[in-house]
N, C-alpha and C positions, 0 to 999 in steps of 0.2 A: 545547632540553630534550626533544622528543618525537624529535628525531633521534638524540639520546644513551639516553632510553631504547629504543626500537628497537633501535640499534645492541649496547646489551646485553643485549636480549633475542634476537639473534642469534645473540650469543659464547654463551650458555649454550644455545641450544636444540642448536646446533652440536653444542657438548662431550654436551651430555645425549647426542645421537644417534651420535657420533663413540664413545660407549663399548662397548667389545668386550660382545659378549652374553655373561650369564650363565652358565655354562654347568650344564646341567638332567640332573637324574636321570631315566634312563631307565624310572622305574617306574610300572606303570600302576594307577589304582585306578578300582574301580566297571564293573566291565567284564562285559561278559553277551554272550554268545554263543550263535547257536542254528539249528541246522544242520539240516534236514529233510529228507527224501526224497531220497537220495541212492541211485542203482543202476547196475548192469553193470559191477563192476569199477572201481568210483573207491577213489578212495583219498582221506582225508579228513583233514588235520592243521589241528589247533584249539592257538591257542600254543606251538607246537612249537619247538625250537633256538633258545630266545630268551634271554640273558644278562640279563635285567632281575627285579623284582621283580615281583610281582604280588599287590594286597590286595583284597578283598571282589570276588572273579571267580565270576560264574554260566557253566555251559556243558551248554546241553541239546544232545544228538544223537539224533537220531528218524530210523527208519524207511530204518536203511542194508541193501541186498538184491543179493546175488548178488557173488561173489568179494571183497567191500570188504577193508578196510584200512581201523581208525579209529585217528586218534593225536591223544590229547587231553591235553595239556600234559605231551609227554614230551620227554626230551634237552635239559633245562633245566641252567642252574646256578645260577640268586638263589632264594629263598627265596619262597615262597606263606604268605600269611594268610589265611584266611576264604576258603576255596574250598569251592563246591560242582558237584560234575559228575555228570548224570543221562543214562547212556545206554539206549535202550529199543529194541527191533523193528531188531537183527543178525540178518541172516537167509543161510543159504548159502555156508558157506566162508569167514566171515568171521572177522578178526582185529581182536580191539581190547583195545589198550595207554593206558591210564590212569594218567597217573603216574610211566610206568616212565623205566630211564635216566636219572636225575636226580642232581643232587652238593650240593644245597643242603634245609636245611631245611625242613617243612613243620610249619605251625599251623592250628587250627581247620579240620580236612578233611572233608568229606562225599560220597563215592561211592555212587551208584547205579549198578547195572548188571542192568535185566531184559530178558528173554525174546530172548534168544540163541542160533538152533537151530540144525541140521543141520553138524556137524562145524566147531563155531566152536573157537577161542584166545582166551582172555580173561585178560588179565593187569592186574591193577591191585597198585601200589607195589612192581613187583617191579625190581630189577637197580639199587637204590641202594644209597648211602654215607651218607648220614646222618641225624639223628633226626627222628621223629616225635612229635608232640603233640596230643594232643585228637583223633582217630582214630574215623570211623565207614565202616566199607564192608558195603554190602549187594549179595549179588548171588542174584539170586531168577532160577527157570524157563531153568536154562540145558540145551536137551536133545540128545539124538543125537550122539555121538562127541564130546562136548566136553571141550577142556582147560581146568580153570580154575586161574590162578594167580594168591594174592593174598600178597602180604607177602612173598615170599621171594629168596634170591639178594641178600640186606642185610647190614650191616658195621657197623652203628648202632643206639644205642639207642629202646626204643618206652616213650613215656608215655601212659598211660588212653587205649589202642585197643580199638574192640571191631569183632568181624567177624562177618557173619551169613551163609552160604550157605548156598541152601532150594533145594530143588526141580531137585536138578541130576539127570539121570535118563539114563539107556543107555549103556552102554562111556564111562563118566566118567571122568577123572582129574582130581582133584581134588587140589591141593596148595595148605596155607594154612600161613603163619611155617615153611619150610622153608628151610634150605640157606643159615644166619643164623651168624656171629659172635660176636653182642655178646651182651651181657646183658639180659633186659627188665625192668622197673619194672612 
């Protein structure tokens, strides 16, 4: 009796383990990221070229200085939920792209981008294909030779965005919902 049940607890632990895995959605949730003191020419990509989804993602970058390069969840193609990204203290020739190059969806978004100086490119949601929802971008204290570009170079419609840029100051260029297609709501 106890050698017949063993023996069938065998055959099914077997089969239990003998069955092909799953197979899992590549999407990530809960995800927070946070990137500090970064200098001399790095270049910094936070979820960058990634084909997956991604829902309730935090991603602070702080404190990037001299020639940088920041790319924070750009060259994507799934679709984002509840994201928020706060970048602070670009300093020196720096370029940071938020958002951009993207082909999928976004929901419930919140961008930050302060104090950005001496001849920085700052580009947030620019050089997509498709719609937006629930839209908050702030970009405050960005100074000396800067370009800022938010929303523009798009093909898709915008639902309840609002955009705030303050305090952009010396040989600015400044372009916000520029160089757009579609219709907006």
């Amino acid at each position: 009796m106890q050698l017949t049940l063993l023996a069938s607890l065998a055959v099914l632990c077997s089969a239990a383990f003998a069955a092909p895995p799953v197979v899992r959605d590549r999407s990530l949730v809960g995800v927070v990221v946070d990137v500090e003191d970064v200098l001399n020419n790095a270049t910094v990509n936070v979820l960058t070229k990634r084909d997956d989804g991604l829902v309730d993602v935090a991603v602070d970058v702080e404190n990037v200085l001299n020639n940088a390069t920041v790319n924070v969840l750009t060259k994507r193609d799934d679709g984002l939920v509840d994201v928020a990204v706060d970048v602070e203290n670009v300093l020196n020739n720096a370029t940071v792209n938020v958002l951009t190059k993207r082909d999928d969806s976004l929901v419930d978004v919140a961008v930050d981008v302060e104090n950005v100086l001496n001849n920085a490119t700052v580009n947030v949601l620019t050089k997509r294909d498709d719609g937006l929802v629930d839209v908050a971008v702030d970009v405050e204290n960005v100074l000396n030779n800067a370009t800022v570009n938010v929303l523009t170079k798009r093909d898709d419609g915008l639902v309840d965005v609002d955009i705030d840029v303050e305090d952009v100051l010396n040989d600015l260029t400044a372009n916000v919902l520029t160089k757009r297609d579609d219709v907006d709501v």
